[in-house]
PDB file of N, CA, C and O in Angstrom:
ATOM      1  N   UNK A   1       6.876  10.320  -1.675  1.00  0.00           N
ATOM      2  CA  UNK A   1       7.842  10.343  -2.736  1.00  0.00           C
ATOM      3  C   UNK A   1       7.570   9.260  -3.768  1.00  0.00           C
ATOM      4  O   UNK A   1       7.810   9.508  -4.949  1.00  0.00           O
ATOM      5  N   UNK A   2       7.032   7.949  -3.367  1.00  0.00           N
ATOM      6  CA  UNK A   2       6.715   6.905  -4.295  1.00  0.00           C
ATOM      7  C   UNK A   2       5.527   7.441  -5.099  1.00  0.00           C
ATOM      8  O   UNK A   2       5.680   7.202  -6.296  1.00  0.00           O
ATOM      9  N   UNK A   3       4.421   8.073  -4.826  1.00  0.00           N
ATOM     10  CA  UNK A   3       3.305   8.542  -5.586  1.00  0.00           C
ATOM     11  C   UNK A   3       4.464   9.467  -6.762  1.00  0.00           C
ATOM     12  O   UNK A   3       4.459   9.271  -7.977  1.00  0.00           O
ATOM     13  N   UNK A   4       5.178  10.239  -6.208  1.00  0.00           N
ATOM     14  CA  UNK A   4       5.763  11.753  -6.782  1.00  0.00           C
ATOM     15  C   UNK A   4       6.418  10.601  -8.087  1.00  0.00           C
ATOM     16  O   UNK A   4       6.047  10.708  -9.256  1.00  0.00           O
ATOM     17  N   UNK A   5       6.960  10.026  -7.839  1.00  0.00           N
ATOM     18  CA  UNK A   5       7.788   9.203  -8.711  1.00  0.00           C
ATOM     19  C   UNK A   5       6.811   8.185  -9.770  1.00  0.00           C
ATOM     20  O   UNK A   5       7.246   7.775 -10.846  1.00  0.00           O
ATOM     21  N   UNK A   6       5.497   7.886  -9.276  1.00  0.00           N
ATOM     22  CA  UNK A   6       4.636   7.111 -10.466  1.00  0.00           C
ATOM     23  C   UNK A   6       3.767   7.946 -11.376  1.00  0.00           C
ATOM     24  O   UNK A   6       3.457   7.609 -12.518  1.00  0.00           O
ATOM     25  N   UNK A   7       3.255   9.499 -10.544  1.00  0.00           N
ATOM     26  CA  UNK A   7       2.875  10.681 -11.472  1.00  0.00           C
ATOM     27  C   UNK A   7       3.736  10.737 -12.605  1.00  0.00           C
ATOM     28  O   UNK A   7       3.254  10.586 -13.728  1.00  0.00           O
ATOM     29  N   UNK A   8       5.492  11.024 -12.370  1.00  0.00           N
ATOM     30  CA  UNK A   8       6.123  10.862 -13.533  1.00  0.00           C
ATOM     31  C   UNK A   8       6.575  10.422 -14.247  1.00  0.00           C
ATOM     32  O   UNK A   8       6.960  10.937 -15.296  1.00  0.00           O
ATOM     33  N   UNK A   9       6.694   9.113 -13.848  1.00  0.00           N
ATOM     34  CA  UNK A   9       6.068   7.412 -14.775  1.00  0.00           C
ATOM     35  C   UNK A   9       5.270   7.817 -15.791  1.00  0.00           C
ATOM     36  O   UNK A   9       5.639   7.868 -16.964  1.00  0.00           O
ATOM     37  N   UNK A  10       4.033   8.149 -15.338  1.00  0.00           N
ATOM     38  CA  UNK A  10       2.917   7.998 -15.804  1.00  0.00           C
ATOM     39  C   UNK A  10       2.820   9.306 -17.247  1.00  0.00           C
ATOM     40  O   UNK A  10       2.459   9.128 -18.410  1.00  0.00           O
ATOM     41  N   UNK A  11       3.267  10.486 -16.606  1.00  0.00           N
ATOM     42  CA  UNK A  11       3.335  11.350 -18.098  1.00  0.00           C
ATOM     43  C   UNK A  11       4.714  11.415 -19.093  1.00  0.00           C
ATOM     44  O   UNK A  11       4.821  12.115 -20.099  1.00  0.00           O
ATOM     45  N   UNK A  12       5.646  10.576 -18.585  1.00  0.00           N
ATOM     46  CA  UNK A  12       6.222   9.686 -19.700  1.00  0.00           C
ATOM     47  C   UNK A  12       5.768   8.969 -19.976  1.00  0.00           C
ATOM     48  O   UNK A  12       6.739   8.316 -20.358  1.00  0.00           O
ATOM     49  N   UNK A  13       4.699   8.173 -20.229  1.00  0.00           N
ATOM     50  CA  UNK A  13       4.294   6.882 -20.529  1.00  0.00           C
ATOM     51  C   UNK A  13       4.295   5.636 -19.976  1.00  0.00           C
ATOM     52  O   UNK A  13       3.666   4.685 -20.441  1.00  0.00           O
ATOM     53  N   UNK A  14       5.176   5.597 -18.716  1.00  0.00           N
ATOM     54  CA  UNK A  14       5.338   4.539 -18.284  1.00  0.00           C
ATOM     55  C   UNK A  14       4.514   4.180 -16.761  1.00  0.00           C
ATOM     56  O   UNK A  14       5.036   3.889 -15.685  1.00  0.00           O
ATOM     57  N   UNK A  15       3.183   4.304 -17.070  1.00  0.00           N
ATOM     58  CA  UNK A  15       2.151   3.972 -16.221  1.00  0.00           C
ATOM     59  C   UNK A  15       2.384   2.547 -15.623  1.00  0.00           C
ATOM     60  O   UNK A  15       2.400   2.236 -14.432  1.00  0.00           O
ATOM     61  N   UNK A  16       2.588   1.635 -16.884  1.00  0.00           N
ATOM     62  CA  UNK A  16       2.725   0.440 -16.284  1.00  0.00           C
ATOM     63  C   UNK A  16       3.975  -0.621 -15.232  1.00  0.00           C
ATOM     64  O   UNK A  16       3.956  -1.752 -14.745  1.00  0.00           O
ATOM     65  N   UNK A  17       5.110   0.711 -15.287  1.00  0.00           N
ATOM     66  CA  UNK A  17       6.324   0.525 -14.691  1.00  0.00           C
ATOM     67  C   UNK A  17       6.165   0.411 -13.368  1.00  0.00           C
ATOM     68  O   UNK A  17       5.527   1.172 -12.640  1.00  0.00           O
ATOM     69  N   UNK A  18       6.767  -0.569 -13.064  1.00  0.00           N
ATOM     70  CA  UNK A  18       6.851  -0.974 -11.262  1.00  0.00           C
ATOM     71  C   UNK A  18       8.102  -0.173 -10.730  1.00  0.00           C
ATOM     72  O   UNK A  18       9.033   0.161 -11.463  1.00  0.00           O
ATOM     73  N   UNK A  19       8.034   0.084  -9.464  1.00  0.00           N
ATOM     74  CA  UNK A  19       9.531   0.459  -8.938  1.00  0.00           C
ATOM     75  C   UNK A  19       9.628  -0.850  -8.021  1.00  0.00           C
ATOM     76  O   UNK A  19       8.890  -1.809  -7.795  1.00  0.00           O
ATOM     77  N   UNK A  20      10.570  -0.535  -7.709  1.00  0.00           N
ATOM     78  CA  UNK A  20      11.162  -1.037  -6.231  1.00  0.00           C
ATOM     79  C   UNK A  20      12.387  -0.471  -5.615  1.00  0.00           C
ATOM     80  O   UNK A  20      13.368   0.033  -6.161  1.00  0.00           O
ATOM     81  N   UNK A  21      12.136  -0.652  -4.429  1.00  0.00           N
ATOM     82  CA  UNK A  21      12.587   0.171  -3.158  1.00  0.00           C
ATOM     83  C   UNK A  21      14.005  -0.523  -2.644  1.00  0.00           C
ATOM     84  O   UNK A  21      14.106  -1.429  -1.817  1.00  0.00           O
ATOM     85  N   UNK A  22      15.050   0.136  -3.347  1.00  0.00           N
ATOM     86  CA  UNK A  22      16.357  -1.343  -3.105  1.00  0.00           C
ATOM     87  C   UNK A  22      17.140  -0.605  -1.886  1.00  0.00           C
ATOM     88  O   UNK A  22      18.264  -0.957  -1.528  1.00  0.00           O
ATOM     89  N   UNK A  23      16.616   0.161  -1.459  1.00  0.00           N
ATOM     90  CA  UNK A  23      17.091   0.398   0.584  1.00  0.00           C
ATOM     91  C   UNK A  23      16.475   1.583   1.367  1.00  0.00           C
ATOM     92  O   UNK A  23      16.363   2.664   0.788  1.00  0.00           O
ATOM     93  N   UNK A  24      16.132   1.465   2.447  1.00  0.00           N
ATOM     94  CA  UNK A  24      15.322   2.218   3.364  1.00  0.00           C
ATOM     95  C   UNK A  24      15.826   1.626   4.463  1.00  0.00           C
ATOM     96  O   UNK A  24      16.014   0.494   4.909  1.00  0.00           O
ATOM     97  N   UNK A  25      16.036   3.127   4.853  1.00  0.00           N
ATOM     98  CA  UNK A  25      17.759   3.545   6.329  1.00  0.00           C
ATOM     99  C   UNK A  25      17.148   3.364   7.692  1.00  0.00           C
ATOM    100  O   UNK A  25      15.938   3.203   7.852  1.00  0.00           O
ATOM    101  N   UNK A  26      18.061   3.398   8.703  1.00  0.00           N
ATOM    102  CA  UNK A  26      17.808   3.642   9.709  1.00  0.00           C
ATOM    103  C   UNK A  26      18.719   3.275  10.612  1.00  0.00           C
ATOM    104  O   UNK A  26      18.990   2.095  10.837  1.00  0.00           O
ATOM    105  N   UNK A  27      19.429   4.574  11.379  1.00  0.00           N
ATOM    106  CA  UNK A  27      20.259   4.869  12.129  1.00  0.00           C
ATOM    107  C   UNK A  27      21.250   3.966  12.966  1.00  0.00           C
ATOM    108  O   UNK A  27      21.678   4.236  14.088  1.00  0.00           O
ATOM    109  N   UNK A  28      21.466   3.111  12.391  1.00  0.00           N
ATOM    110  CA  UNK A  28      21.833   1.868  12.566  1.00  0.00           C
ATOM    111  C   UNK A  28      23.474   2.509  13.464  1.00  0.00           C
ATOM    112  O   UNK A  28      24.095   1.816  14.271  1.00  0.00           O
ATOM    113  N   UNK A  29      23.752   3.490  13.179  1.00  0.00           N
ATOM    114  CA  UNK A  29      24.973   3.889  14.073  1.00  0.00           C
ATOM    115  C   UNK A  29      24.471   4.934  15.401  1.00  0.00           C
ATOM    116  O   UNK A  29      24.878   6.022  15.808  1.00  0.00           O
ATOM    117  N   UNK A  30      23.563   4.157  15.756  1.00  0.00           N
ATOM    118  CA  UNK A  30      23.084   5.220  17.255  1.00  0.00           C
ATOM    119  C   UNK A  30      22.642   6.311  16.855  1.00  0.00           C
ATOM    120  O   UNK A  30      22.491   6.541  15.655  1.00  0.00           O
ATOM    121  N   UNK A  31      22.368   7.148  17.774  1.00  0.00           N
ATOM    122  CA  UNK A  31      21.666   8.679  18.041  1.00  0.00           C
ATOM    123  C   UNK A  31      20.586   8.052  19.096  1.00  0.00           C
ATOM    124  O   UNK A  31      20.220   6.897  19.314  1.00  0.00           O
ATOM    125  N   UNK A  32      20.083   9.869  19.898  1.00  0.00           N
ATOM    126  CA  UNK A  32      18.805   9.640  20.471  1.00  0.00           C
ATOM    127  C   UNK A  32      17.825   9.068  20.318  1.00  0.00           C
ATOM    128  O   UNK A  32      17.189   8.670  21.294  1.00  0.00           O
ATOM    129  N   UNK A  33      17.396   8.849  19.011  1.00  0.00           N
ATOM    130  CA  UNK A  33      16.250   8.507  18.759  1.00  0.00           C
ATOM    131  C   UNK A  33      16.567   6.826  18.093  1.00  0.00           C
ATOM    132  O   UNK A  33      15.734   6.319  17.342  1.00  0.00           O
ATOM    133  N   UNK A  34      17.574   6.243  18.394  1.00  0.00           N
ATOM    134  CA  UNK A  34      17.860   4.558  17.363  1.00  0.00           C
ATOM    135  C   UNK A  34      17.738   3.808  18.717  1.00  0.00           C
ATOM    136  O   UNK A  34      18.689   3.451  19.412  1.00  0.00           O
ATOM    137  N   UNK A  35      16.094   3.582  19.048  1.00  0.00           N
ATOM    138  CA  UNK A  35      15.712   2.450  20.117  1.00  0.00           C
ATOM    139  C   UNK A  35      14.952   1.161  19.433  1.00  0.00           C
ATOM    140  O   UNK A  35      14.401   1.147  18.332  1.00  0.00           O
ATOM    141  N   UNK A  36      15.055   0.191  20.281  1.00  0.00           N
ATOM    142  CA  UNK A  36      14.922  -0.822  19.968  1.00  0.00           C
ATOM    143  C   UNK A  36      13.204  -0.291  19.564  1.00  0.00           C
ATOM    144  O   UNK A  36      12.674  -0.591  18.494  1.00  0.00           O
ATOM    145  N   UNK A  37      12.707   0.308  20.350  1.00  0.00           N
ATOM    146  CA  UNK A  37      11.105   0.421  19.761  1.00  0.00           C
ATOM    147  C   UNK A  37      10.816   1.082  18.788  1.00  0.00           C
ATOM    148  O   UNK A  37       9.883   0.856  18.018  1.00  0.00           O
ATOM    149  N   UNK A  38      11.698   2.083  18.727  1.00  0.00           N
ATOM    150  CA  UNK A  38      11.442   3.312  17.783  1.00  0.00           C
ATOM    151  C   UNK A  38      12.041   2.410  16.105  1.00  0.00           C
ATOM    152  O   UNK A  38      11.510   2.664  15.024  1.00  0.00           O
ATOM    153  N   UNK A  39      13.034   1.533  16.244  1.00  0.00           N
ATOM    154  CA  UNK A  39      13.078   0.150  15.219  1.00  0.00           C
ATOM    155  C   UNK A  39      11.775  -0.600  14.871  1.00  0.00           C
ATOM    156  O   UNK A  39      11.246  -0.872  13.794  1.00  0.00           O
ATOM    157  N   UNK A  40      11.503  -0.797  15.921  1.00  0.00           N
ATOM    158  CA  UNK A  40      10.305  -1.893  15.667  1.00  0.00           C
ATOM    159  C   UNK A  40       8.977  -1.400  15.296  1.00  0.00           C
ATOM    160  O   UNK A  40       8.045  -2.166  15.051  1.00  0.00           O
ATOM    161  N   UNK A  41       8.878   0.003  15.250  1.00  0.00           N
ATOM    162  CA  UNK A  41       7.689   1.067  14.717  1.00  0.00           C
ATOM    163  C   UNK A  41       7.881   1.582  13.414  1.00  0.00           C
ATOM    164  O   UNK A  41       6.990   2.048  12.704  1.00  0.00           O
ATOM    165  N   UNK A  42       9.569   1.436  13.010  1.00  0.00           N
ATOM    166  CA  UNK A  42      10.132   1.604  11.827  1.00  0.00           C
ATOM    167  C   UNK A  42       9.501   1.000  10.994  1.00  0.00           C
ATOM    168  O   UNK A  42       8.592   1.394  10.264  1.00  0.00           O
ATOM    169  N   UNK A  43      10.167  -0.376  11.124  1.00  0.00           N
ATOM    170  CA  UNK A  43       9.913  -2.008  10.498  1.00  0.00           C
ATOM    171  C   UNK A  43       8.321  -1.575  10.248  1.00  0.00           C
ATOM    172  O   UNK A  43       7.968  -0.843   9.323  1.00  0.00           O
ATOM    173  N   UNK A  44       7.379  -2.187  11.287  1.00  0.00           N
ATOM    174  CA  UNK A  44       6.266  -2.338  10.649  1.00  0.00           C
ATOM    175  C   UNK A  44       5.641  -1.448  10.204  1.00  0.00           C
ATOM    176  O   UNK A  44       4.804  -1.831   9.386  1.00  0.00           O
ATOM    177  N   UNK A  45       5.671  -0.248  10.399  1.00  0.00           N
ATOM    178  CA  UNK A  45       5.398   1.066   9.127  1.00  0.00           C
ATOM    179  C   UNK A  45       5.817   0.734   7.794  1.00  0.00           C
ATOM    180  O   UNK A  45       5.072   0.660   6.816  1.00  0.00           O
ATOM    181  N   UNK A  46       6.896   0.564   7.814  1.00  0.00           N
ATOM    182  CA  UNK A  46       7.731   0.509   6.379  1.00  0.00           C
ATOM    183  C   UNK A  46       6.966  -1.060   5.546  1.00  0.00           C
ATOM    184  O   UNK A  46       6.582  -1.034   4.377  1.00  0.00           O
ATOM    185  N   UNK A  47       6.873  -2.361   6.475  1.00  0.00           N
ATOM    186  CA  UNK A  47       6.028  -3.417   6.164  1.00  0.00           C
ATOM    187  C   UNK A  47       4.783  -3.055   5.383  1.00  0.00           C
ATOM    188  O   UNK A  47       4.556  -3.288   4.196  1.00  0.00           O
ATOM    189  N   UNK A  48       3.938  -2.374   6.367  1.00  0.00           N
ATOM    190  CA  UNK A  48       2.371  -2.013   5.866  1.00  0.00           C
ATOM    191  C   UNK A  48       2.598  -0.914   5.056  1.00  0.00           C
ATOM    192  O   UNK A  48       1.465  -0.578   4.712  1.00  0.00           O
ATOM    193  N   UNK A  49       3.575   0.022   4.428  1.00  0.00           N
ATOM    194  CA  UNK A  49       3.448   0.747   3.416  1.00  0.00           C
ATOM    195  C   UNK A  49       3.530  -0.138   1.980  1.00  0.00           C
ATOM    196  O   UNK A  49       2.724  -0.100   1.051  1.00  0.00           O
ATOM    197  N   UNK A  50       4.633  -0.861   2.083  1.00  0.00           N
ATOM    198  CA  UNK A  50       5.195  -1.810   0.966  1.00  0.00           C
ATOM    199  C   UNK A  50       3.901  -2.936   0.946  1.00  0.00           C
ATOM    200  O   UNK A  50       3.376  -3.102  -0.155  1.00  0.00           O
ATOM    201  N   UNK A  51       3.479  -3.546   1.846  1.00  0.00           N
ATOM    202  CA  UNK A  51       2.089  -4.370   1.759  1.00  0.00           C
ATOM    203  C   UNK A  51       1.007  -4.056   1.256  1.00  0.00           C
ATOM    204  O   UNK A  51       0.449  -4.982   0.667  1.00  0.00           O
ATOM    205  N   UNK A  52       0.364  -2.860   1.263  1.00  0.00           N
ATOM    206  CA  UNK A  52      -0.570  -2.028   0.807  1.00  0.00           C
ATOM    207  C   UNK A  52      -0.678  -0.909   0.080  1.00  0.00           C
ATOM    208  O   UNK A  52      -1.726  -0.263   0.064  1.00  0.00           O
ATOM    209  N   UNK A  53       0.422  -0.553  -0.615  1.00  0.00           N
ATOM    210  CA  UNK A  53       0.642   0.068  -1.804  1.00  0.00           C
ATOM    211  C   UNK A  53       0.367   1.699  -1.096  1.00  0.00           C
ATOM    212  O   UNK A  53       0.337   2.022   0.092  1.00  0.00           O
ATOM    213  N   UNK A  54       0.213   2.417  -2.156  1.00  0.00           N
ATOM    214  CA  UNK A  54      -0.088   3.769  -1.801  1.00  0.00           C
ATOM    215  C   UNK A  54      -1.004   4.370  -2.254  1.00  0.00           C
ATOM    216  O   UNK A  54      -1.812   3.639  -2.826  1.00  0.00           O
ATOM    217  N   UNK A  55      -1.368   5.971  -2.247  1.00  0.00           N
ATOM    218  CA  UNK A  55      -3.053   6.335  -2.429  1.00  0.00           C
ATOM    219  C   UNK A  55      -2.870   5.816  -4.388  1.00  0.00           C
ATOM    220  O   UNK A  55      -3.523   5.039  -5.083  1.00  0.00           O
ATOM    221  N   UNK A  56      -1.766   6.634  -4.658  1.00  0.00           N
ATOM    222  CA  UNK A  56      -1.838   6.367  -6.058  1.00  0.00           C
ATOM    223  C   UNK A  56      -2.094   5.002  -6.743  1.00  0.00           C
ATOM    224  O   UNK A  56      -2.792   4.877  -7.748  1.00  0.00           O
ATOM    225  N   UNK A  57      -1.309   3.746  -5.947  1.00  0.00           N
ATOM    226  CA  UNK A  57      -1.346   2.710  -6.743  1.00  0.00           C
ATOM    227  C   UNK A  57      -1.881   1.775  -5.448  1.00  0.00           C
ATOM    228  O   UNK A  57      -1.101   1.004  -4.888  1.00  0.00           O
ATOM    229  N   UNK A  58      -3.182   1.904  -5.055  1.00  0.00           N
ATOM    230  CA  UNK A  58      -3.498   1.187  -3.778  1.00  0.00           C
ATOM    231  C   UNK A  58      -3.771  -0.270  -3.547  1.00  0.00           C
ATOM    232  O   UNK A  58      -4.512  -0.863  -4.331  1.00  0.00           O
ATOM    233  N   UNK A  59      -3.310  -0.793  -2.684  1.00  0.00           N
ATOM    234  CA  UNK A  59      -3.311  -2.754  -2.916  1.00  0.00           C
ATOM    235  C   UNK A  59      -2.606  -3.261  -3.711  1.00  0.00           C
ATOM    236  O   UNK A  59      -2.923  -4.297  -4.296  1.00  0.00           O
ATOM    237  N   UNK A  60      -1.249  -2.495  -3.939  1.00  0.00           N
ATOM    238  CA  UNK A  60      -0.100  -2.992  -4.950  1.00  0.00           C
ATOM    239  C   UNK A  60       1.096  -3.109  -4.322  1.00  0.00           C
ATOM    240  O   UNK A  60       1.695  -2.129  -3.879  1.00  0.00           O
ATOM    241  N   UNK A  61       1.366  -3.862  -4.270  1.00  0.00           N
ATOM    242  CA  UNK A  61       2.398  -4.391  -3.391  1.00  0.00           C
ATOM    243  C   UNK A  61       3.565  -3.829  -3.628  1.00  0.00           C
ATOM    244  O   UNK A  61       3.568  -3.765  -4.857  1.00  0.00           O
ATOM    245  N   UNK A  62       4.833  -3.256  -3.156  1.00  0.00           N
ATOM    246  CA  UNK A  62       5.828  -2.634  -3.439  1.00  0.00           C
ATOM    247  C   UNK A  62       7.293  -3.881  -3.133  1.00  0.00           C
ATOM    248  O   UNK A  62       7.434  -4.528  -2.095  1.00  0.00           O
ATOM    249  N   UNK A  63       7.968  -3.916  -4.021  1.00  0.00           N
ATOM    250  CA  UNK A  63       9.104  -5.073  -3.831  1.00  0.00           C
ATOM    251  C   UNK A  63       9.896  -4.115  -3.148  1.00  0.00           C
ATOM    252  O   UNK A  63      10.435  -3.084  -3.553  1.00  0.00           O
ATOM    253  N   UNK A  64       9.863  -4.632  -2.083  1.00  0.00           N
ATOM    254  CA  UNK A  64      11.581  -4.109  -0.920  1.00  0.00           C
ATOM    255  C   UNK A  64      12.455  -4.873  -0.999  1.00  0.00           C
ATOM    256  O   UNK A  64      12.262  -6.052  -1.295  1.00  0.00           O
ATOM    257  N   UNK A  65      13.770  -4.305  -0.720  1.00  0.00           N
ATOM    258  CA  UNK A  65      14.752  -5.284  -0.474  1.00  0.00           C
ATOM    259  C   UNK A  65      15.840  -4.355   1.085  1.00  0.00           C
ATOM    260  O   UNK A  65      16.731  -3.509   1.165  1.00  0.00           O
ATOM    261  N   UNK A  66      15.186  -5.036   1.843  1.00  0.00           N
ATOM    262  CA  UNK A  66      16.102  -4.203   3.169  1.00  0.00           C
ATOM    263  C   UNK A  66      17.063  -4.666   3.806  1.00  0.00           C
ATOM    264  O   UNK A  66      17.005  -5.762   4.364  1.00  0.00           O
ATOM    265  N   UNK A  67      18.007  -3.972   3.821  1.00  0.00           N
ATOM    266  CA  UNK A  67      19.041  -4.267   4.693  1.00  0.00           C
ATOM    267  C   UNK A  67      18.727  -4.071   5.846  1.00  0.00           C
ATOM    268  O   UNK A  67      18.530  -2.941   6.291  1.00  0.00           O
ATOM    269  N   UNK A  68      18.592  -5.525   6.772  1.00  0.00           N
ATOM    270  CA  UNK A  68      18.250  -5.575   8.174  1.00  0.00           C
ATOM    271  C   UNK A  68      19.098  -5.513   9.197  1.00  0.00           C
ATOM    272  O   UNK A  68      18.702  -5.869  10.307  1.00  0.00           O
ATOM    273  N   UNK A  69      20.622  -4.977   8.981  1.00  0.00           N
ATOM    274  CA  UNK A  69      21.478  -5.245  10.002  1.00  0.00           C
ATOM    275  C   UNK A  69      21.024  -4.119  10.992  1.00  0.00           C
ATOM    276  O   UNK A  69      20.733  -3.042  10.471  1.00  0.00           O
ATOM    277  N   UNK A  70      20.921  -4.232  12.397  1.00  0.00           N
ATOM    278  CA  UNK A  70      20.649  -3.161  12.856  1.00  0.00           C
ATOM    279  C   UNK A  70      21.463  -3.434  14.048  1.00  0.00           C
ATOM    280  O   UNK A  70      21.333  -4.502  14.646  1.00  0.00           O
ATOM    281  N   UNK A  71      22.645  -2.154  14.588  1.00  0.00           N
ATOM    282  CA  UNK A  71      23.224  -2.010  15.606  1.00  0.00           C
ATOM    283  C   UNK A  71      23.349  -1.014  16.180  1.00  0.00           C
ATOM    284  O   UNK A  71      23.728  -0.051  15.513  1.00  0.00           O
ATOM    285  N   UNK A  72      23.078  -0.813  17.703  1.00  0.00           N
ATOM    286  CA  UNK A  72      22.457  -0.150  18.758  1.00  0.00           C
ATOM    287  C   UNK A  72      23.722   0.612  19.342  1.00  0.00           C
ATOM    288  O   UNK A  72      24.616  -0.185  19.629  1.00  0.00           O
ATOM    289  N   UNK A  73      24.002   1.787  19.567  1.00  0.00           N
ATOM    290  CA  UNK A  73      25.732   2.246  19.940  1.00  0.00           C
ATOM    291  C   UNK A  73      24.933   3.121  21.252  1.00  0.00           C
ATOM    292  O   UNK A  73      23.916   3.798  21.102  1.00  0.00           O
ATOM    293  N   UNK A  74      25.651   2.921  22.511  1.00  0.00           N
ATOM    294  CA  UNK A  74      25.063   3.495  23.458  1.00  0.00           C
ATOM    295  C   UNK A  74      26.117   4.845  23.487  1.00  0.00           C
ATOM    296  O   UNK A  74      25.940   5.749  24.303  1.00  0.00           O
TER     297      UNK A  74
END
């Protein structure tokens, strides 16, 4: 979706426009799948995407800003 979104940057004119990413979720109110690992595979996915940019804009760092509260509901 970040490539989809700098393609159309780009044929408006605004090639040189940065985004940033001001929240990226996660199930923070339980379900099957909200484990402490399946968190921690989250996190550093989401790390090394924002660290290393994407095919379109590659080795460009992406500004995150995440909300880290994360709580576990059995």
């Amino acid at each position: 979706m970040v490539d989809a979104l700098y393609v159309a940057l780009e044929k408006l004119g605004g090639a040189k426009v940065s985004i940033v990413i001001s929240e990226s979720g996660w199930p923070s109110g339980g379900g099957n799948g909200a484990t402490i690992e399946n968190a921690g595979t989250y996190y550093r996915n989401l790390i090394s995407f924002v660290r290393n940019g994407t095919p379109r804009r590659p080795r460009r760092a992406i500004e995150t800003n995440q909300n880290t509260n994360l709580v576990l509901v059995k």
